[in-house]
C-alpha positions, 0 to 999 in steps of 0.5 A: 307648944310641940317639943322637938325630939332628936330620937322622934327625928331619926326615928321619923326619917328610918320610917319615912325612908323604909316606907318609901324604900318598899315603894321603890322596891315592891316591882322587884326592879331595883337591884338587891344592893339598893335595899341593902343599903337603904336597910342598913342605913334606916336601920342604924338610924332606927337604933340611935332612937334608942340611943338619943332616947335614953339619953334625952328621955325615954317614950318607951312605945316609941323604943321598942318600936325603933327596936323592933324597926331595927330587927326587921331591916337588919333581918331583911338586909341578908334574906331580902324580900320585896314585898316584905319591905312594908313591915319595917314601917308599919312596925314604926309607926306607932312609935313615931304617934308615940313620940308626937304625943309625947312632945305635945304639952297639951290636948290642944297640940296633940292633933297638931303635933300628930300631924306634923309628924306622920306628914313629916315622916313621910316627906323626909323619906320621899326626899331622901330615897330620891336622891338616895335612888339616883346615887343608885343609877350610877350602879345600875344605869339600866334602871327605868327613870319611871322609879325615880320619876315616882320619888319626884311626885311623892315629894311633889305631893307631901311638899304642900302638905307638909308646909300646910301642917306646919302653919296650922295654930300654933305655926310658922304664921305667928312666928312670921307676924312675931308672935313668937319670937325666933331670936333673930328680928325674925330672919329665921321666920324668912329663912324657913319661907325659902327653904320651902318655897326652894324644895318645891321648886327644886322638885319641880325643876327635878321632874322636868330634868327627868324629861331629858332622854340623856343619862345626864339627865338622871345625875342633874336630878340626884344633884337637885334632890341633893339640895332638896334634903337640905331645904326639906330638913331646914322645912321640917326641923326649923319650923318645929325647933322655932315652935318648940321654943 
């Protein structure tokens, strides 16, 4: 079995966010204010790993990282650089490795567990800057489409994967035959298959809304990617909470 970790959590989502916060960032197109919010944002988040860490227990790799994630957002929020925005999620990665291997209890999971996280580390990021990114467009509407366009097919592209690590042995697959038993006559095995089948539709249905020439056509897609969190969170952390059970 894989532990779910609420410090791995924030820590996977400030990693995954900063990383795909540089992503957007590295043409220098998008105005200052969108990464300052984005580091201030990540960065508390980086910092209530440390909280939840203390509280629930300590992976010490996996706090100083969070720590030293925190520093770097807060120090770029004032003296921003665009290419400087990858530091940040480099800094974090080890952390987030750390707490994978600490919520694996065998040699067994270890690689599983390591690959639940990366994978979804990056697909938590990709769907919130997305909808993050379109909220943007209302402060500067002259923005190119091609940047949240770009958001779209990275949660295109970690969507199958994500739901591809989550079925690996031991996975979504045993909870779905009852092999592992989610408490519910299997329901939430069910209700974890829509949520993913609806974040790929819901991303899907957001790049053909980003074909439309009007404005409105941006909102639709920050209104769709608003839904995607909820069914890419229910995706990640629904699998990993029946697993861990």
């Amino acid at each position: 079995m894989i532990r779910l970790d609420a410090a791995t959590v924030m820590l996977q989502w400030s990693v995954g966010g900063l990383g795909f916060l540089w992503f957007t960032t590295r043409r220098g197109v998008a105005g200052r204010g969108y990464g300052m919010l984005l580091r201030i944002v990540y960065g508390v988040f980086a910092l209530s790993t440390v909280v939840l860490g203390w509280r629930y227990g300590i992976v010490w790799v996996r706090e100083i990282s969070a720590i030293a994630v925190a520093v770097v957002s807060f120090g770029l929020v004032v003296n921003s650089k665009p290419r400087l925005d990858l530091l940040a999620p480099l800094i974090g990665v080890p952390g987030v490795i750390a707490g994978a291997i600490a919520a694996a209890d065998g040699a067994s999971s270890t690689l599983v567990a390591v690959l639940r996280i990366v994978v979804g580390t990056a697909f938590l990021g990709a769907v919130s800057d997305a909808m993050l990114l379109g909220h943007w467009y209302l402060v500067q509407p002259g923005m190119p489409r091609k940047l949240l366009n770009e958001l779209t097919t990275a949660v295109i592209w970690t969507w199958p994967v994500e739901v591809a690590v989550l079925l690996l042995p031991t996975g979504m697959v045993s909870v779905l035959n009852g092999t592992i038993d989610d408490g519910w006559d299997g329901v939430l095995g069910w209700f974890w298959v829509a949520s993913a089948v609806v974040t790929g539709v819901l991303a899907f249905t957001t790049r053909a809304a980003l074909r439309e020439k009007s404005y409105s056509a941006v909102m639709a897609a920050t209104g769709l990617m608003y839904l995607a969190i909820l069914t890419a969170f229910c995706t990640d952390i629904v699998a990993r909470a029946l697993l861990a059970a």
